[in-house]
C-alpha positions in Angstrom: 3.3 -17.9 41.2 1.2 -16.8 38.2 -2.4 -17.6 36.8 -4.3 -19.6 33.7 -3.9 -17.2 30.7 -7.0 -18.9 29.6 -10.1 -20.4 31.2 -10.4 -23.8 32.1 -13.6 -24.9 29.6 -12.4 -22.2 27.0 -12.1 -23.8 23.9 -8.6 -24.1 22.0 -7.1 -25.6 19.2 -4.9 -28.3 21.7 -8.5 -29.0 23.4 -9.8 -29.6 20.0 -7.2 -31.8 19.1 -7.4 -33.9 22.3 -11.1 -34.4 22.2 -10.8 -35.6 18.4 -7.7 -38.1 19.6 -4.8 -36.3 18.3 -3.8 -35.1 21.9 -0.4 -36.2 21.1 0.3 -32.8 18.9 -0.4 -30.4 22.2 1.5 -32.6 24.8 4.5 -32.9 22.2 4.3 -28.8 22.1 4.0 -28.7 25.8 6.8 -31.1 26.6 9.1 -29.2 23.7 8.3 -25.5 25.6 8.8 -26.5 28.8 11.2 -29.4 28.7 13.1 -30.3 31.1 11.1 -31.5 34.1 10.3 -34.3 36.2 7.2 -36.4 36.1 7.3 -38.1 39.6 11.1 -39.3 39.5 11.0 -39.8 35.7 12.9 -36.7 34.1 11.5 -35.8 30.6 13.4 -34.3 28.1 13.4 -32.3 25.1 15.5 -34.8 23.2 12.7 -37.5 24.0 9.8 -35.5 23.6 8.4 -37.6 20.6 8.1 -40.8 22.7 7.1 -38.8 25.9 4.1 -37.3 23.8 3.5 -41.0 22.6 3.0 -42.1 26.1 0.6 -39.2 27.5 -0.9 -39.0 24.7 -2.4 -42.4 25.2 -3.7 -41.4 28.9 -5.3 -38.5 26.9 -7.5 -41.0 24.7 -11.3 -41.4 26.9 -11.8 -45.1 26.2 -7.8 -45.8 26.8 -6.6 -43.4 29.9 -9.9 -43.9 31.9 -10.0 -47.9 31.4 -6.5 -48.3 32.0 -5.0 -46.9 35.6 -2.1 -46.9 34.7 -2.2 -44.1 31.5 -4.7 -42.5 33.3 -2.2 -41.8 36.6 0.8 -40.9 33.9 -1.1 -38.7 32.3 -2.5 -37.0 35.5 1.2 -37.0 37.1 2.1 -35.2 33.7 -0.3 -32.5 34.3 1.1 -31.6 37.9 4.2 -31.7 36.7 3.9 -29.5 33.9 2.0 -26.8 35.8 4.8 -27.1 38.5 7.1 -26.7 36.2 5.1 -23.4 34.7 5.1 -22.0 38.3 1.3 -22.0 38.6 -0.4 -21.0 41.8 -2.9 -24.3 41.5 -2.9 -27.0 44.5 -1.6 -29.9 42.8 -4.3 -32.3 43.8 -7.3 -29.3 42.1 -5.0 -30.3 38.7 -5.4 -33.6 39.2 -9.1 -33.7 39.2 -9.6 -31.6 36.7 -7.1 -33.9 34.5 -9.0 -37.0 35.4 -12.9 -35.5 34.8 -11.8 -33.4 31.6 -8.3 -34.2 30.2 -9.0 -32.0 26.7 -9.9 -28.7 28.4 -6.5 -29.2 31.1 -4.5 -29.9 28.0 -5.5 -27.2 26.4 -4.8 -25.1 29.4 -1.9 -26.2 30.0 -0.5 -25.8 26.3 -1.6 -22.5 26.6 0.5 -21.4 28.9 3.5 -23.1 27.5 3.3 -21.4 24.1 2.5 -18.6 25.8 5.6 -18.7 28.2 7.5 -19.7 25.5 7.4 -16.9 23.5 7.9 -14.4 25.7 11.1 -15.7 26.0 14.2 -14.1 24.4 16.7 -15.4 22.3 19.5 -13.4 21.1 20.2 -13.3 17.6 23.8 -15.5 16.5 24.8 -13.4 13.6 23.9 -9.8 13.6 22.6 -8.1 10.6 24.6 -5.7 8.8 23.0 -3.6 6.5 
Protein backbone atom coordinates (compact mmCIF):
# COMPACT_ATOMS: atom_id res chain seq x y z
CA UNK A 1 0.00 0.00 0.00
CA UNK A 2 1.64 3.37 -0.77
CA UNK A 3 0.84 7.12 0.20
CA UNK A 4 -0.54 10.70 -1.39
CA UNK A 5 2.43 12.02 -3.39
CA UNK A 6 0.80 15.29 -2.69
CA UNK A 7 -1.26 16.82 0.11
CA UNK A 8 -4.80 16.81 0.21
CA UNK A 9 -5.54 20.99 0.10
CA UNK A 10 -2.30 21.37 -2.01
CA UNK A 11 -3.14 23.21 -4.90
CA UNK A 12 -2.69 21.67 -8.57
CA UNK A 13 -3.49 22.34 -11.90
CA UNK A 14 -6.44 19.21 -11.99
CA UNK A 15 -7.79 21.09 -8.65
CA UNK A 16 -7.76 24.20 -10.52
CA UNK A 17 -9.47 22.93 -13.28
CA UNK A 18 -12.25 21.26 -11.15
CA UNK A 19 -12.99 24.25 -9.16
CA UNK A 20 -13.33 26.46 -12.44
CA UNK A 21 -15.76 23.47 -13.92
CA UNK A 22 -13.50 21.92 -16.35
CA UNK A 23 -13.00 18.76 -13.98
CA UNK A 24 -13.62 16.65 -16.95
CA UNK A 25 -9.88 17.23 -18.26
CA UNK A 26 -8.32 15.59 -14.79
CA UNK A 27 -10.83 12.65 -14.49
CA UNK A 28 -10.27 11.94 -18.42
CA UNK A 29 -6.33 11.80 -17.48
CA UNK A 30 -7.00 9.76 -14.51
CA UNK A 31 -9.35 7.29 -16.15
CA UNK A 32 -6.69 7.14 -19.32
CA UNK A 33 -3.58 6.31 -16.58
CA UNK A 34 -5.23 4.02 -14.72
CA UNK A 35 -7.81 2.35 -16.87
CA UNK A 36 -9.07 -0.45 -16.43
CA UNK A 37 -11.05 -0.71 -13.20
CA UNK A 38 -14.29 -1.16 -11.68
CA UNK A 39 -16.50 1.45 -10.35
CA UNK A 40 -18.94 -0.60 -8.16
CA UNK A 41 -19.81 -3.43 -10.75
CA UNK A 42 -19.45 -1.04 -13.71
CA UNK A 43 -15.92 -1.71 -15.46
CA UNK A 44 -14.45 1.52 -17.04
CA UNK A 45 -12.24 1.38 -19.73
CA UNK A 46 -9.66 3.15 -21.58
CA UNK A 47 -11.57 2.85 -24.82
CA UNK A 48 -14.53 4.68 -23.10
CA UNK A 49 -12.72 7.16 -21.18
CA UNK A 50 -14.23 10.25 -23.04
CA UNK A 51 -17.83 9.35 -21.95
CA UNK A 52 -16.62 8.03 -18.53
CA UNK A 53 -15.01 11.58 -17.97
CA UNK A 54 -18.34 13.14 -19.26
CA UNK A 55 -20.24 11.38 -16.61
CA UNK A 56 -17.95 12.15 -13.39
CA UNK A 57 -17.17 15.10 -14.52
CA UNK A 58 -20.80 16.16 -13.95
CA UNK A 59 -20.69 14.89 -10.16
CA UNK A 60 -17.54 17.11 -10.03
CA UNK A 61 -19.67 20.39 -10.87
CA UNK A 62 -20.81 22.02 -6.90
CA UNK A 63 -24.37 23.09 -7.99
CA UNK A 64 -24.79 19.69 -10.15
CA UNK A 65 -23.06 16.61 -8.04
CA UNK A 66 -24.20 18.02 -4.63
CA UNK A 67 -28.03 18.74 -5.77
CA UNK A 68 -28.29 15.65 -7.57
CA UNK A 69 -27.57 12.08 -5.46
CA UNK A 70 -27.12 10.43 -7.97
CA UNK A 71 -23.76 12.26 -9.72
CA UNK A 72 -22.81 13.03 -6.46
CA UNK A 73 -22.60 8.96 -5.27
CA UNK A 74 -20.93 8.16 -9.03
CA UNK A 75 -18.61 10.48 -8.57
CA UNK A 76 -17.76 9.47 -4.93
CA UNK A 77 -17.77 5.62 -6.02
CA UNK A 78 -15.25 6.88 -8.78
CA UNK A 79 -12.96 8.16 -6.20
CA UNK A 80 -12.79 4.80 -4.12
CA UNK A 81 -12.35 3.14 -6.99
CA UNK A 82 -9.59 4.92 -8.39
CA UNK A 83 -7.54 5.04 -5.20
CA UNK A 84 -8.21 1.22 -5.04
CA UNK A 85 -7.17 0.83 -8.10
CA UNK A 86 -3.72 3.04 -7.28
CA UNK A 87 -3.14 0.71 -4.18
CA UNK A 88 -3.50 3.49 -1.66
CA UNK A 89 -3.40 2.77 2.03
CA UNK A 90 -6.68 5.10 2.61
CA UNK A 91 -9.95 3.55 4.30
CA UNK A 92 -12.33 3.76 1.60
CA UNK A 93 -15.09 5.43 3.55
CA UNK A 94 -12.05 8.58 4.66
CA UNK A 95 -12.15 8.93 0.47
CA UNK A 96 -15.46 9.29 0.40
CA UNK A 97 -15.85 12.13 2.71
CA UNK A 98 -13.26 13.88 1.56
CA UNK A 99 -14.90 13.52 -2.22
CA UNK A 100 -18.24 14.69 -0.99
CA UNK A 101 -16.98 17.93 1.26
CA UNK A 102 -14.09 18.96 -1.38
CA UNK A 103 -14.35 17.07 -4.74
CA UNK A 104 -11.44 19.68 -6.45
CA UNK A 105 -8.69 18.99 -3.91
CA UNK A 106 -9.47 14.78 -4.03
CA UNK A 107 -9.38 15.19 -7.84
CA UNK A 108 -6.44 16.71 -7.80
CA UNK A 109 -4.99 14.17 -5.51
CA UNK A 110 -6.02 11.62 -7.08
CA UNK A 111 -4.66 12.74 -10.65
CA UNK A 112 -1.61 13.22 -9.03
CA UNK A 113 -0.95 10.08 -8.36
CA UNK A 114 -2.03 8.73 -11.69
CA UNK A 115 0.34 10.81 -13.71
CA UNK A 116 2.67 10.19 -11.28
CA UNK A 117 2.30 6.31 -11.42
CA UNK A 118 2.04 6.50 -14.90
CA UNK A 119 5.19 7.63 -15.75
CA UNK A 120 7.20 5.67 -13.81
CA UNK A 121 6.05 3.10 -15.87
CA UNK A 122 8.29 1.57 -18.62
CA UNK A 123 7.67 0.95 -22.06
CA UNK A 124 10.02 -0.62 -24.22
CA UNK A 125 11.01 1.00 -27.30
CA UNK A 126 9.34 -0.95 -30.86
CA UNK A 127 12.08 -0.14 -33.18
CA UNK A 128 15.53 0.29 -31.88
CA UNK A 129 17.71 3.07 -33.00
CA UNK A 130 20.62 2.42 -35.05
CA UNK A 131 23.05 4.95 -35.29
Amino acid sequence: MAEWNQAFCAPSLPCCLTCCACGCIPVYQIIDKIAPFNVVCLPVERGMAILWALLFWIGTIYAVGQGTVVFAVLVVLFAVAAKNKLGMAEDSLYTAVKMIFCTPCMVGQIAGQALGASAREYMPLEDPIDV
